[in-house]
C-alpha positions in Angstrom: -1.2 -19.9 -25.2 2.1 -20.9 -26.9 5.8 -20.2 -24.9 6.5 -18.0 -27.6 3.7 -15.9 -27.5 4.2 -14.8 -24.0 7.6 -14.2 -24.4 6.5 -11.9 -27.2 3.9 -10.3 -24.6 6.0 -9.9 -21.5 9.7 -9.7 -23.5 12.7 -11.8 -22.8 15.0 -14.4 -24.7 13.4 -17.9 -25.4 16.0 -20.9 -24.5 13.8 -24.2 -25.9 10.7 -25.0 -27.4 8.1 -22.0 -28.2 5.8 -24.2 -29.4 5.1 -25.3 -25.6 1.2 -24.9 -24.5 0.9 -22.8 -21.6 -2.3 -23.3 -19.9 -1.9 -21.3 -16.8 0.6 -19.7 -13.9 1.6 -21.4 -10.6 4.7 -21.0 -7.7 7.7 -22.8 -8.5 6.9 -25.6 -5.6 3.4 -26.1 -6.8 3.5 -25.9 -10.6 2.4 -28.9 -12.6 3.2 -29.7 -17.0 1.8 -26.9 -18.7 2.3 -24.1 -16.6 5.0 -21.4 -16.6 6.9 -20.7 -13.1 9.8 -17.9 -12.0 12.8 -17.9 -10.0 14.0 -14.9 -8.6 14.9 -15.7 -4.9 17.8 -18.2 -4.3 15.8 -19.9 -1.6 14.4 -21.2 -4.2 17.4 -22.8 -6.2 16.6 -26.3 -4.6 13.3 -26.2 -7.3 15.0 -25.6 -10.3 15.5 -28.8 -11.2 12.6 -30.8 -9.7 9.5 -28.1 -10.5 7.2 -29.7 -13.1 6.4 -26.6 -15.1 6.6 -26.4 -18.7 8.6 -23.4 -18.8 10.7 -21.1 -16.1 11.5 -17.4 -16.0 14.6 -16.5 -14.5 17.4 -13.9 -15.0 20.3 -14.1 -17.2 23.0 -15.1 -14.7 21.0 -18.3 -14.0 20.3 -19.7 -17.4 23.4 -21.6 -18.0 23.0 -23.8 -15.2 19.6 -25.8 -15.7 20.1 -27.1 -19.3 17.3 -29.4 -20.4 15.0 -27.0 -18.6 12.8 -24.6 -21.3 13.6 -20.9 -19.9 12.4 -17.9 -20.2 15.6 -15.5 -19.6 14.4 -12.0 -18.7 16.5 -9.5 -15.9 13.3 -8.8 -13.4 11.9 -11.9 -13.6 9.3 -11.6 -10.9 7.8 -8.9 -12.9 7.6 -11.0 -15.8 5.9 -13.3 -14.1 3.5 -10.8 -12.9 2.9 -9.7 -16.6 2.0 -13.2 -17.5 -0.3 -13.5 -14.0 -2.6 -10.8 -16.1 -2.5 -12.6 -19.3 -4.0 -15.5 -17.9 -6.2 -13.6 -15.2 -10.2 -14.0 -15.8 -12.5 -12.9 -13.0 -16.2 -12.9 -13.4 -16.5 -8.8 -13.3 -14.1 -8.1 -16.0 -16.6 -8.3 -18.5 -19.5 -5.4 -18.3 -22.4 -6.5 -16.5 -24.4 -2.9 -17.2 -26.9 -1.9 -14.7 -28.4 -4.2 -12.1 -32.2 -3.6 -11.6 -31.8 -3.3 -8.0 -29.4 -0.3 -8.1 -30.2 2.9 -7.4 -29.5 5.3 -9.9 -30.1 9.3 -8.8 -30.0 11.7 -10.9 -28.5 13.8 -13.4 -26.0 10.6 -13.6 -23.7 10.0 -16.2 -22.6 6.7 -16.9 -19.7 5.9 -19.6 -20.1 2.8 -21.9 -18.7 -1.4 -21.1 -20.0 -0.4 -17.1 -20.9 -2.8 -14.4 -23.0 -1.5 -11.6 -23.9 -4.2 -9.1 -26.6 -5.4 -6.9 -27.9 -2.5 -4.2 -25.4 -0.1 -5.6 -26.7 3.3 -4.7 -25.6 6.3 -6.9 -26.8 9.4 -6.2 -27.4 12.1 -7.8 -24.9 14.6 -10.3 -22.4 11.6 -10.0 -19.9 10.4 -13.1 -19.1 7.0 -14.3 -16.1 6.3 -16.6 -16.1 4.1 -19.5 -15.0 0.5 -18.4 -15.6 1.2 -14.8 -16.9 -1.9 -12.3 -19.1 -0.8 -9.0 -19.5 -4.3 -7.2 -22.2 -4.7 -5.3 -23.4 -3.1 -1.9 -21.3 -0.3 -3.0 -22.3 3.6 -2.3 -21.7 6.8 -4.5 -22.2 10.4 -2.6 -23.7 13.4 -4.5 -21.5 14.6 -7.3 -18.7 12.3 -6.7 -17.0 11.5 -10.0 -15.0 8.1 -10.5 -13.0 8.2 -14.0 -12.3 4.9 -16.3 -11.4 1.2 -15.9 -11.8 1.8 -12.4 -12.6 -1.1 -10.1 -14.4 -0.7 -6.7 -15.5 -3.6 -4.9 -18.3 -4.3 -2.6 -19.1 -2.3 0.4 -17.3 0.6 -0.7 -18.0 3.8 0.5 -17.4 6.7 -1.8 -18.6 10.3 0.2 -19.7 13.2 -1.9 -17.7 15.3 -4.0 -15.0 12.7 -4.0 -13.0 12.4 -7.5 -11.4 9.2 -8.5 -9.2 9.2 -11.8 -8.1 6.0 -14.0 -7.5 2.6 -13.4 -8.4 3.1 -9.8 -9.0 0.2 -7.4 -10.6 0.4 -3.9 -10.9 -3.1 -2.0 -13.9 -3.8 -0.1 -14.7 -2.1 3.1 -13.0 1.1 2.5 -14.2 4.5 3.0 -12.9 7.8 1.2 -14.3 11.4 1.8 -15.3 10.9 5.5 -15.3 13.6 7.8 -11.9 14.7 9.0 -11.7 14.7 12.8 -11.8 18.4 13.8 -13.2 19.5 16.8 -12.9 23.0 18.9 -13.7 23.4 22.8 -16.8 26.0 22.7 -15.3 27.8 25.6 -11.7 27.9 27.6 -12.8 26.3 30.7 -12.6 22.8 31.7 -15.4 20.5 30.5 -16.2 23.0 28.1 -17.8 20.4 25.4 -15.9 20.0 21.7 -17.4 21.4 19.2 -17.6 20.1 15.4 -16.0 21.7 12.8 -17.3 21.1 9.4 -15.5 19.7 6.8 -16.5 21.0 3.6 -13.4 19.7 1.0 -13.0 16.8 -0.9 -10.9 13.7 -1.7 -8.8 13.9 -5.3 -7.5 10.1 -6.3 -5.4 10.5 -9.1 -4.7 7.5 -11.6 -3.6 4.2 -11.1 -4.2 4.6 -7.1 -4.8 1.3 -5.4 -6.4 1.2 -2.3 -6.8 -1.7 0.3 -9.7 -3.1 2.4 -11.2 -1.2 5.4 -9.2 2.1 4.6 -10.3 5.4 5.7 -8.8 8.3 4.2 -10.9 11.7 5.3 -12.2 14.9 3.5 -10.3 18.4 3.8 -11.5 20.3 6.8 -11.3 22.8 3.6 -8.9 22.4 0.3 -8.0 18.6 -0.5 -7.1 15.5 0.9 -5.1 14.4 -2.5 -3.3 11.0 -2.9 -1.2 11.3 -5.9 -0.8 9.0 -9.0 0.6 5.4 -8.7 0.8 5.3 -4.8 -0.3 2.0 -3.3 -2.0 1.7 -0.1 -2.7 -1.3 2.2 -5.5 -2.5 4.2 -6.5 -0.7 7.1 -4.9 2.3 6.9 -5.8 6.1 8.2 -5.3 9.0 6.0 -6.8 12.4 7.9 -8.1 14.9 6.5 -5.7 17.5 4.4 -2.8 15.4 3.8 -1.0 14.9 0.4 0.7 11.8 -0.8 3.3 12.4 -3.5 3.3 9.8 -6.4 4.2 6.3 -6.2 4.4 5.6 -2.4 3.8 2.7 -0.9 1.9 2.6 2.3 1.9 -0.4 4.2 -0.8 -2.0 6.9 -2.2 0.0 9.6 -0.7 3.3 8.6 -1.8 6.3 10.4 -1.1 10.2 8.9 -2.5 12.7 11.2 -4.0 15.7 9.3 -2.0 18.2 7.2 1.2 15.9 7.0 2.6 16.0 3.0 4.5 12.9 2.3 6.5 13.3 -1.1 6.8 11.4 -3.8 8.1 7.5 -3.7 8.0 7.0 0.2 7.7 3.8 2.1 5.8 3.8 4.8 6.3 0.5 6.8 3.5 -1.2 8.8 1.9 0.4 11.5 3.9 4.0 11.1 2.7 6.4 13.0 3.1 9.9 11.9 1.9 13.3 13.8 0.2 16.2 11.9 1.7 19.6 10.0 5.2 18.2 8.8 6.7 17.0 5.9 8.3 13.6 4.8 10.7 14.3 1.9 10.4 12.2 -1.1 12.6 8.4 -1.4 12.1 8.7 2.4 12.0 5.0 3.7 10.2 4.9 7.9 10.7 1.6 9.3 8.1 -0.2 10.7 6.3 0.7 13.9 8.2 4.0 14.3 7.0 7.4 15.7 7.8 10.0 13.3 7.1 13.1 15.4 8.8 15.8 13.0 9.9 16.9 9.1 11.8 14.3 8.1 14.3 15.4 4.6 14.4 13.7 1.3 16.9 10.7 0.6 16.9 9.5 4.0 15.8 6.3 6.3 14.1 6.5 9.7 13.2 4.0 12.5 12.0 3.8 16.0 10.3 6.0 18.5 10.8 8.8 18.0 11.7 8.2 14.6 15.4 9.1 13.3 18.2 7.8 11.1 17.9 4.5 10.9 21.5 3.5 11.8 21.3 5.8 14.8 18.2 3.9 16.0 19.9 0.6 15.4 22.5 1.7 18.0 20.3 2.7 20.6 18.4 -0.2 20.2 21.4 -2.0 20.7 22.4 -0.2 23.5 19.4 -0.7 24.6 19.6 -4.3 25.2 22.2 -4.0 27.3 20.7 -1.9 29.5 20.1 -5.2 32.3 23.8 -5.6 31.9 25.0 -1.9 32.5 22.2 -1.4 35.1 24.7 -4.6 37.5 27.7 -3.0 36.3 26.6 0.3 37.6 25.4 -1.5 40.9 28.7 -3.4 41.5 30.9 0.1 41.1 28.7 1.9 43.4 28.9 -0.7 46.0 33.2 -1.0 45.3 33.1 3.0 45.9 30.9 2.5 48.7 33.6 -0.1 50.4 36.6 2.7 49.6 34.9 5.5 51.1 34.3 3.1 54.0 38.2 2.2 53.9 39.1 5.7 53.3 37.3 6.8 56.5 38.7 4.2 58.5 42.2 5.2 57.6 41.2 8.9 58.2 
C-alpha cells in the first residue's frame, strides 16, 4: 500500500514521498526498506536516524529534527501505528470458514451469515450466532447462550449457558464465562457441619467491544447478573465472581481477583494481581496499584496502593517509613539502654 494511502486511512500530515510502497509494520529497531515504524518513547531517539524503515510516525514536536527522513506527523503516534498494525493484519480465520463437519450443532440454533465454526465446536441447543462471528476450534456453547456479531472466540473456550455476549467481542483461549459462582452455606450451626451448595441460577451479560484474556474465569449471578460493561479490557488469568459489575472501559490487568458483589465503575485500572474483597464499591477513574488489598468502598477520582489499600501517596510514606524500620528499631535500642544507664546513675546518686 502507498505512504499516502495510509496516511489517508489512519490521518496525519505527510512530510516526503506518498508514493513510497509500504509492504508491512515492524518496531523501530527491527524495521527493514519498505516498512513504516513509530516513535513515541524518547528511549527510542537513538533510532531515528539509523532505523531502515521507509516511513516514521512521530508527533509534531519531533518532525523538524530528522530531515531527509519520510514522516508521518500525527499527535498519538502509537495509536497510529496501531491503526496501520490492522491495515496490514491477515490471520487465517478472518475469512468465514462456515460450519466444520465435526461440529456439533444442537438445536433450534441460529446462525448469522460470513460464520466460522471450527473443528469439535459443540453448540447446543436454542443458542445464537451473529453475523461475522468466528468460534475456533475445541470451543463450547451452553444452552441458550447468545454471542452477537464480529465476535471472535478462540479455542478451548468455554461459554456456560444462558450467557450473552454482544459485538465485536473477543475471548482468548482457555477462558471460562458463566461458571458457577462460589456460594456455599453450613447446613447447620455446629462445627463440622458440612457446606452446602447454593445454586446459581443467573447469567453472564458481555456488552460490546469486551476483550477478554486467556484462562479467565468470570462466574454466573448467584441470581441477577454478573455484567461486564462495554469497552473494558481484561487480562489473562483473571477472577471475576459471581454478581459483580464492571463499569465501561476499565482495564483489568493480570491475575485480578473481585470477590462477589463488588461494582467497579466506569474507567478503572486495576493493576496486576489486585485483590479486592466482596459487597463494596470502586468509584469510576479509580486507579489500585498493583498487588494491593482493597478491603473497602473506595470513591471516584482517586488512587490507591498497598495492603490495605489507600491513597496512594499515603502508602508511599509508610512504605517509606517502612524501610526504616531496622534503623528505628537500633535507635530505639540504644535510648533504652542510655535511659537504662541514667536511672542506674540516678539511683546511685539517690
Amino acid at each position: 500500500m502507498k505512504l499516502r494511502e495510509i496516511a489517508a486511512r489512519i490521518g496525519g500530515e505527510l512530510h516526503g514521498d506518498g508514493s513510497i510502497e509500504i509492504t508491512g509494520v515492524a518496531g523501530i529497531r527491527e524495521a527493514e526498506e519498505g516498512e513504516i515504524t513509530f516513535f513515541a518513547n524518547t528511549r527510542y531517539e537513538g533510532y531515528l536516524c539509523s532505523t531502515r524503515a521507509s516511513a516514521i510516525i512521530l508527533a509534531e514536536n519531533g518532525k523538524s529534527d530528522y530531515e531527509g527522513k519520510t514522516l508521518l506527523v500525527n499527535s498519538n503516534p502509537y495509536l497510529a501505528f496501531l491503526k496501520t498494525i490492522e491495515i496490514f493484519r491477515k490471520r487465517d480465520y478472518d475469512e468465514p470458514r462456515g460450519v466444520h463437519e465435526t461440529a456439533i450443532i444442537g438445536n433450534r440454533v441460529k446462525m448469522g451469515t460470513c460464520i466460522t465454526v471450527g473443528a469439535h465446536v459443540i453448540i447446543e441447543d436454542g443458542c445464537t450466532i451473529g453475523r461475522g462471528t468466528r468460534i475456533l476450534p475445541g470451543s463450547y456453547l451452553g444452552f441458550r447462550s447468545r454471542v452477537g456479531e464480529d465476535c471472535l472466540v478462540y479455542p478451548n473456550v468455554t461459554i456456560r449457558e444462558d450467557t450473552v455476549l454482544g459485538d465485536r467481542v473477543i475471548v482468548h483461549a482457555g477462558t471460562v464465562i458463566g461458571s458457577d459462582g462460589f456460594g456455599f452455606t453450613k447446613s447447620g450451626e455446629q462445627v463440622g457441619e458440612r457446606n452446602s451448595k447454593i445454586h446459581q441460577i443467573g447469567y453472564v451479560l458481555i456488552e460490546d467491544d469486551v476483550e477478554i484474556g486467556s484462562n479467565v474465569t468470570i462466574d454466573r449471578a448467584t441470581v441477577g447478573i454478573t455484567h461486564i460493561k462495554k469497552g473494558t479490557k481484561i487480562d489473562n488469568l483473571v477472577q471475576i465472581a459471581h454478581n459483580v459489575v464492571i463499569g465501561e472501559d476499565s482495564l483489568i490487568v493480570a491475575q485480578v481477583g473481585i470477590s462477589g458483589s463488588t461494582e467497579v465503575g466506569r474507567n478503572v485500572t486495576l493493576a496486576g494481581q489486585v485483590g479486592i474483597v466482596g459487597h463494596i464499591k470502586v468509584g469510576d477513574n479509580v486507579e489500585v496499584g498493583a498487588q494491593s488489598g482493597v478491603t473497602k468502598s473506595v470513591p471516584a477520582d482517586t488512587r490507591v496502593s498497598g495492603y490495605p489499600a489507600r491513597e496512594h501517596r499515603m502508602a508511599k510514606r509508610i512504605l517509606s517509613a517502612m524501610k526504616r524500620l531496622p534503623e528505628i528499631v537500633r535507635k530505639v535500642s540504644r535510648i533504652e539502654k542510655r535511659l537504662e544507664m541514667l536511672e542506674q546513675h540516678h539511683e546511685q546518686e539517690g
